[in-house]
Structure formats: C-alpha cells, structure tokens
C-alpha positions as CSV (number, residue, x, y, z in Angstrom):
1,X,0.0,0.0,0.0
2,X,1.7,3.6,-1.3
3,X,-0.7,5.8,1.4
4,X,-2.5,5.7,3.8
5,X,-4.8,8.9,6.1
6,X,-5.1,9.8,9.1
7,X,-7.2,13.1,9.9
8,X,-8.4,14.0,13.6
9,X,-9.0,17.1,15.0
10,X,-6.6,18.7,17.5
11,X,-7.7,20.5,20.9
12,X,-5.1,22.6,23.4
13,X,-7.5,22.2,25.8
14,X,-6.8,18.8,26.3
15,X,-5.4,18.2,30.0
16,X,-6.4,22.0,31.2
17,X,-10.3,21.4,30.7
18,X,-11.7,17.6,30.0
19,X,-15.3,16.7,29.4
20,X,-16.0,13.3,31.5
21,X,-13.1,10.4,31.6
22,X,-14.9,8.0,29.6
23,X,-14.7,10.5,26.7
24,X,-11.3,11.1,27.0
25,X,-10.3,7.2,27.3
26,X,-12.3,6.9,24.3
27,X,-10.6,9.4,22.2
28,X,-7.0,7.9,23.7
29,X,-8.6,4.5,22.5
30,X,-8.6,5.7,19.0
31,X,-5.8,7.4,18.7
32,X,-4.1,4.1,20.2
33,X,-6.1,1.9,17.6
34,X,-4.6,5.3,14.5
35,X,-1.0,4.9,15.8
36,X,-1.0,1.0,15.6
37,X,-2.1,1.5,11.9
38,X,0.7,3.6,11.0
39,X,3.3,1.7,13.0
40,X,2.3,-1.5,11.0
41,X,2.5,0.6,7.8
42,X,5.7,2.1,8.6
43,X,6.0,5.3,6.5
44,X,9.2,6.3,4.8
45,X,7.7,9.8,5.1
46,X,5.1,11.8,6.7
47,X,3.1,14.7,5.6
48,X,1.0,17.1,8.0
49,X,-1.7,19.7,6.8
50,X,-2.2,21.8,9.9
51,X,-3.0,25.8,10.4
52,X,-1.5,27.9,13.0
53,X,-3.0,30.0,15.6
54,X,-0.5,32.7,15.7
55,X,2.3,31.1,16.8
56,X,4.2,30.4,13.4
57,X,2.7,32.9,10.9
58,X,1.0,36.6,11.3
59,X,-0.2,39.5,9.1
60,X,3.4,40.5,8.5
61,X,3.7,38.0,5.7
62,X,0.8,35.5,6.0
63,X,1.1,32.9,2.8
64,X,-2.3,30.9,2.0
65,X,-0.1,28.0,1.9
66,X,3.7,26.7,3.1
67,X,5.8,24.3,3.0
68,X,8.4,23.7,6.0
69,X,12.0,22.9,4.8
70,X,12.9,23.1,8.2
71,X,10.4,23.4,11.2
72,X,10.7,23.6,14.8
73,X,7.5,22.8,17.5
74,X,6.8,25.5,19.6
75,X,5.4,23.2,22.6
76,X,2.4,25.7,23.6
77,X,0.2,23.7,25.8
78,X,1.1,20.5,26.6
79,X,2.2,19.7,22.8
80,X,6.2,18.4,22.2
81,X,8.6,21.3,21.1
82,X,11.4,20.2,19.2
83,X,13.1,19.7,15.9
84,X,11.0,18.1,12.9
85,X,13.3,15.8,11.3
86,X,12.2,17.6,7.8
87,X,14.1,16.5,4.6
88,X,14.9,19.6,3.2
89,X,15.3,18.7,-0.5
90,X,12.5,16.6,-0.7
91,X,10.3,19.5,0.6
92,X,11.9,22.0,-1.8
93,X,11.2,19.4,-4.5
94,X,7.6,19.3,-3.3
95,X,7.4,23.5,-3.8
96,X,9.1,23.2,-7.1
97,X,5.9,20.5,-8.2
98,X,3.0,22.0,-6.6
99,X,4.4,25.5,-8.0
100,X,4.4,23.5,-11.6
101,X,0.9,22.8,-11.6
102,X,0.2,26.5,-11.0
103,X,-0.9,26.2,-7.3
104,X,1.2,29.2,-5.7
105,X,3.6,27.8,-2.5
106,X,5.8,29.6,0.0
107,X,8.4,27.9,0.9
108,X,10.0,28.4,5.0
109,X,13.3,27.0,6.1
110,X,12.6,28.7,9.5
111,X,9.1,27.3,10.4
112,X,7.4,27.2,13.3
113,X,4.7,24.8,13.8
114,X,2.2,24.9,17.5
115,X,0.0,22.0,18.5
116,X,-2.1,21.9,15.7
117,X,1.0,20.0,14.0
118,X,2.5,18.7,17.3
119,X,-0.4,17.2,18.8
120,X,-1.3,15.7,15.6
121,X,2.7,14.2,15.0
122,X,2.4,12.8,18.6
123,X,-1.0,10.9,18.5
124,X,-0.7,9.4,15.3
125,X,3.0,8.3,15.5
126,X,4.3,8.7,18.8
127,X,6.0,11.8,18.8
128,X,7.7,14.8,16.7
129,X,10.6,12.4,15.0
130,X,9.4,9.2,14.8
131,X,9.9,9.6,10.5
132,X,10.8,11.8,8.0
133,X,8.0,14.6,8.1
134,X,7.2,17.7,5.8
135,X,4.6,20.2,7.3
136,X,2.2,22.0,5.2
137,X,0.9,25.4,6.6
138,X,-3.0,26.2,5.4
139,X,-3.9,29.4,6.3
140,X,-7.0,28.7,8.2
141,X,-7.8,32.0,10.7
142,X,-6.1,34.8,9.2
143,X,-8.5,36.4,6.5
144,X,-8.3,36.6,3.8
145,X,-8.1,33.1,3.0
146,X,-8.2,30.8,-0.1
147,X,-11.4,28.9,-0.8
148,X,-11.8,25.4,-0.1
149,X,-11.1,24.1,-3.5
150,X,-8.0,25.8,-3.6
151,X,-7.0,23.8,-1.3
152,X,-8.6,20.6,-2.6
153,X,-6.5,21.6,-5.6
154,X,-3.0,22.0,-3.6
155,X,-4.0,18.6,-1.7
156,X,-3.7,17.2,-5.8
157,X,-0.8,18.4,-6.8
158,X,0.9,17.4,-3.3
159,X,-0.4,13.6,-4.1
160,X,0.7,13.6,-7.1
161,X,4.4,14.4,-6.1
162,X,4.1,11.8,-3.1
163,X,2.7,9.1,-5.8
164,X,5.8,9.9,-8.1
165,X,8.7,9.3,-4.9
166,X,7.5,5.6,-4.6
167,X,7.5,5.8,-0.9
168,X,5.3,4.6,1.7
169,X,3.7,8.1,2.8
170,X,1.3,9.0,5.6
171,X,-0.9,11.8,5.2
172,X,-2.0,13.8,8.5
173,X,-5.0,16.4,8.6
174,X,-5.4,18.2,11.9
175,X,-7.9,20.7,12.3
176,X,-11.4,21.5,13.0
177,X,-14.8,20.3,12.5
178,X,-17.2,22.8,13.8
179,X,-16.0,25.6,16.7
180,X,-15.1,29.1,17.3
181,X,-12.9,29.6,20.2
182,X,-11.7,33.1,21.2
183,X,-9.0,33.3,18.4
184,X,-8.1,38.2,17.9
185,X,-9.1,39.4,14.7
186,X,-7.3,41.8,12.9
187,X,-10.6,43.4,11.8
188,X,-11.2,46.1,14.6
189,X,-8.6,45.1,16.8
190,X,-7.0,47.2,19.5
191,X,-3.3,48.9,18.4
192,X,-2.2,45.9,20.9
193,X,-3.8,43.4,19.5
194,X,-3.1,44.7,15.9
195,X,0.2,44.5,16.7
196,X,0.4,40.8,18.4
197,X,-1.3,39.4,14.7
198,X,1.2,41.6,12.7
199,X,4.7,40.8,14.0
200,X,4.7,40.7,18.2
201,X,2.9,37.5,18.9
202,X,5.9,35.4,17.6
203,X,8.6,37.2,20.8
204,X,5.6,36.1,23.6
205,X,7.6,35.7,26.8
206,X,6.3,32.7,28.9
207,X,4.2,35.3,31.2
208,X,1.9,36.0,27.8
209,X,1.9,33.0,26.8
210,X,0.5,31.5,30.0
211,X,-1.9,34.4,30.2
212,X,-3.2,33.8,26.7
213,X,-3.6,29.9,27.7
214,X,-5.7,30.9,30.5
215,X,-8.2,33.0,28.5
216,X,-9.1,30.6,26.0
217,X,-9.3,27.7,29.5
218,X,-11.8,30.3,30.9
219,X,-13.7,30.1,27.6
220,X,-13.9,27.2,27.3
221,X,-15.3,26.7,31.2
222,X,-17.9,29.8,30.2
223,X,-18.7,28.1,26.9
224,X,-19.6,24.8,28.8
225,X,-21.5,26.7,31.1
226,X,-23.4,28.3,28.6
227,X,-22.5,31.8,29.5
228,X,-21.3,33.1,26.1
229,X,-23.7,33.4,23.8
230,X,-21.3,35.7,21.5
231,X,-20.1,32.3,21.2
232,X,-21.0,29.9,18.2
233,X,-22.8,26.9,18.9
234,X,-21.0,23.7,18.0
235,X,-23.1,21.7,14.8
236,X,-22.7,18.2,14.8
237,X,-25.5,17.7,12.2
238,X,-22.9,20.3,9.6
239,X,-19.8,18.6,10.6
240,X,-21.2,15.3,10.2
241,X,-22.3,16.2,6.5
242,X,-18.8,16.9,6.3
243,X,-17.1,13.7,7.6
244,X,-19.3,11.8,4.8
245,X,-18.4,14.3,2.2
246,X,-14.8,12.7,2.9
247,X,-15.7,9.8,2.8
248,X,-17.9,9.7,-0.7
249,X,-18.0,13.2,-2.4
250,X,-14.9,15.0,-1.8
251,X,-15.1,17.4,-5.2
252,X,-18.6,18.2,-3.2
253,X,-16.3,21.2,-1.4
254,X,-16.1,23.0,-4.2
255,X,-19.6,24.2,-3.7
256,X,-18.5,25.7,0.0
257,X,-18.0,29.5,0.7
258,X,-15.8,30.6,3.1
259,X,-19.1,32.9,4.2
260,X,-21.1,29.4,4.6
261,X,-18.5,27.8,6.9
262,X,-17.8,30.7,9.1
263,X,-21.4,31.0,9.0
264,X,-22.4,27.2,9.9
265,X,-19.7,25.7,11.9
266,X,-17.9,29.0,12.9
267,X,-14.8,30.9,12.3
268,X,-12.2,28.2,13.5
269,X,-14.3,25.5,11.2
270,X,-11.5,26.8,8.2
271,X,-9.5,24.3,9.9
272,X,-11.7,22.0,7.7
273,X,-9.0,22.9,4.7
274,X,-6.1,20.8,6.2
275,X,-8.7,17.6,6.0
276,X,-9.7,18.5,2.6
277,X,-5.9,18.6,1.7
278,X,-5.0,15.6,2.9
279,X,-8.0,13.3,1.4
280,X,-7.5,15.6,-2.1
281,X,-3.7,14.3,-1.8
282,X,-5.1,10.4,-0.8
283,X,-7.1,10.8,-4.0
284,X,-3.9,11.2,-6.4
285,X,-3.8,7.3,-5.6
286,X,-6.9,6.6,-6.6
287,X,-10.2,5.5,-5.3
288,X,-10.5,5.1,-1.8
289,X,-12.2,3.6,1.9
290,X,-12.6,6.1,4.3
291,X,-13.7,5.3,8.3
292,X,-15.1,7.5,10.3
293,X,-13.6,5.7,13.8
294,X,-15.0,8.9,16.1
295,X,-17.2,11.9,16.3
296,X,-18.4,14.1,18.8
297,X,-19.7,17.5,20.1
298,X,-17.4,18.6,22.7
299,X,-17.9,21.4,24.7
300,X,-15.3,21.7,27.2
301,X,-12.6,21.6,24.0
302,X,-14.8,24.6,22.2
303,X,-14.8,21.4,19.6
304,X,-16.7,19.1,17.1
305,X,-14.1,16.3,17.6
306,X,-13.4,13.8,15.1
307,X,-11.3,11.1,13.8
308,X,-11.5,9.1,10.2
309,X,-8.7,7.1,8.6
310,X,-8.2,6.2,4.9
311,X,-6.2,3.8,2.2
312,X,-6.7,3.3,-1.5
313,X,-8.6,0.7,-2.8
314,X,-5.8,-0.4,-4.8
C-alpha cells in the first residue's frame, strides 16, 4: 500500500479542561487503535496539513499555503517542542511540483509549527521524530483566505508528487470540525492586539503565553456553562455532513464559501481545509475507503471532535 490517512481534529485544551473520563479514554482508544495503523504501515515519510493559531505565521507575511524545509515545535500547551526531522530537499522538491501545476507555494526553512501540527505528529505516530515529516501550513484563521477548493486543488498536486517518490507516505489532517474559540481578529482590533497578529505574537515571553492559555481555558469553562452566547454553537449535524463528504464526495467542497462555513460551523471550522488537503492528496492514488472511527460534540474543547482514517482501494 503507497498511502495511507489519518485526519483527527486537535484541541489545546486537552489536559487543562476535559469533558467526563470516559470521553477522553475513548478518544485515547482511537488514537491508540490510529497509531497502531501507522506503525504497521511504517512510513518512509510523513506529511501534516495543519493551520497555525499565531504562533508560526502573522499578518506581517501570512502565505495561504507553506511548506516547512525546516520546522521547529513550539510546545504551547502541553504539545512536544522540538526539531522536525524535515528533509529539506524533498520538501523544496515538493514546492518546485506544486508550483508547476500552477498552485502558488511559500516555501520556510525557518518554520514554526504549534500544537495543531505537534499534537497531531504525537498521536498518530508517537512523537515529533518518529519519520521523515514535511509540514504544510493552510492558512485557516487569518482572512483573507483561499477557498476550499484551492486547497482541494493543492492537496492534488501534493499527491501527485508523493505518488511519483515511490515511498510509503502517511498523510496527517489536523484541524477543525465545527468551533469558534476566542481566536483576535485583525478586523477592529486594539493597536495591541493589531500589533500581536502583525509581528509581536511570535517574541511572547512565557508570562503571555501562560496568560493567553488561561483566557481561551476560561472560555472554554464559560462556553460549557453556557454563558457566552457571543459564542457559536458547536453543529454536529454540519460537521457530520462533512465527515461523509470525505468519505464519498470529496469534489462536493467546491460548492463551500468561506461565508457558509464561518457562517455554519464557525470561524475556527476553516481548519476543515487541512482535512480537505490531505483526502485531495489520498485521492492522487486513486479510489478510496474512508472510516469515520469517532465523532463528537465537545464542549469543554470549544470542539466538534473527530477522527477518520483512509487507504486506497488499490
């Protein structure tokens, strides 16, 4: 087998503010049952579609997509932080395809990464260097962004260079389904804020950083409670349309406006572009079986949380 998915969705919340155990041993069961996949696969490289939350890229130079030549976690939360063991000239030969069939990619050999690539490396495989891995950066809370097709389109072209290397590659999606969590916006910001999502955010001391931590814990404790309606609702009904749009109708994103998601599933649901990414790059190997192995609302991760995995039938 050539490829093989794994997509999940990512929470920093996790250990700060837990819904009841049995949840969280069920979501530790799957990603047991995902990282016993891929250790009988055995990769000879990985490939992570993830966003940032300010932490790696701001509105000083924010790309729609990026490809890490080299990359360093930033361990915020309880993520790793450490050195991705990135091979730099098999992710400047990735750029130099994708940029061939016209999809425009930055390429960073000074990438950060936070735990929406982190958390993702360490459930699925085990940690931040268990195999080769190439991050992919999808601008997914910074508008303006690129539509969902672009990224179905990017997702293509980066299959079709996996397909050509001959080697056993994992794809990773980490983001979304459905929430909105207290995440600045440029858009009306204060000067300080302004600032932070321009060029500041990336020099946070460990005093700011804790202090941001604690804001989006107290949300999430408030959102559980019920006592912010400015909040959106989670939509399990729209994210579940969305799991079996994976699975059977994938071009079927196309049809989705960046207006409809931030509209239906909230602002933070644009995470939804590093899942469409990594089943559009699946689909350069052909037909293929997707599982949805979990879903569910969670409140006390500001999350609709879900897990699917993926091979070709061929």
């Amino acid at each position: 087998m050539p490829a093989v998915l794994e997509c999940l969705s990512h929470t920093p919340l996790h250990g700060y503010f837990d819904p009841e155990p049995e949840v969280v041993a069920e979501v530790a069961r799957i990603n047991a049952a995902s990282r016993e996949r891929v250790r009988a696969f055995d990769p000879e490289l990985v490939v992570v579609f993830a966003p940032d939350h300010y932490n790696g890229f701001f509105y000083e130079l924010m790309p729609s997509f990026c490809i890490g030549a080299r990359a360093e976690a930033i361990g915020d939360y309880k993520s790793l932080a450490g050195t991705l063991p990135v091979p730099a000239e098999e992710a400047r030969a990735m750029v130099e395809y994708v940029l061939s069939r016209d999809i425009d990619m930055a390429i960073s050999y000074r990438m950060s990464v936070d735990h929406g690539a982190a958390q993702a490396l360490e459930q699925v495989t085990g940690g931040l260097d268990y195999y080769p891995v190439i991050p992919v950066f999808i601008n997914s809370v910074a508008p303006p962004m690129s539509t969902l097709r672009r990224s179905r389109m990017m997702g293509q072209a980066i299959g079709e260079f996996l397909k050509s290397t001959g080697k056993r590659v994992l794809i990773l999606g980490s983001g979304g389904i459905s929430h909105e969590p207290p995440i600045p916006e440029l858009k009306g910001a204060t000067q300080e804020i302004s600032d932070r999502l321009i060029y500041t955010g990336r020099n946070l001391g460990p005093e700011a950083r804790n202090a941001r931590q604690e804001r989006v814990i107290s949300a999430a404790r408030a959102f559980t409670s019920g006592a912010t309606p400015n909040m959106r609702a989670l939509n399990p009904e729209w994210d579940m349309a969305f799991l079996k749009m994976m699975q059977n109708d994938l071009l079927a994103v196309d049809r989705l406006s960046n207006e409809d998601v931030s509209r239906d599933a909230g602002k933070s649901a644009h995470e939804i572009r590093t899942w469409v990414a990594a089943f559009a790059a699946l689909s350069a190997f052909g037909d293929y079986t997707a599982e949805i192995d979990f879903y569910r609302a969670i409140p006390e991760w500001i999350a609709g949380f879900a897990c699917m995995h993926a091979s070709p039938n061929a």
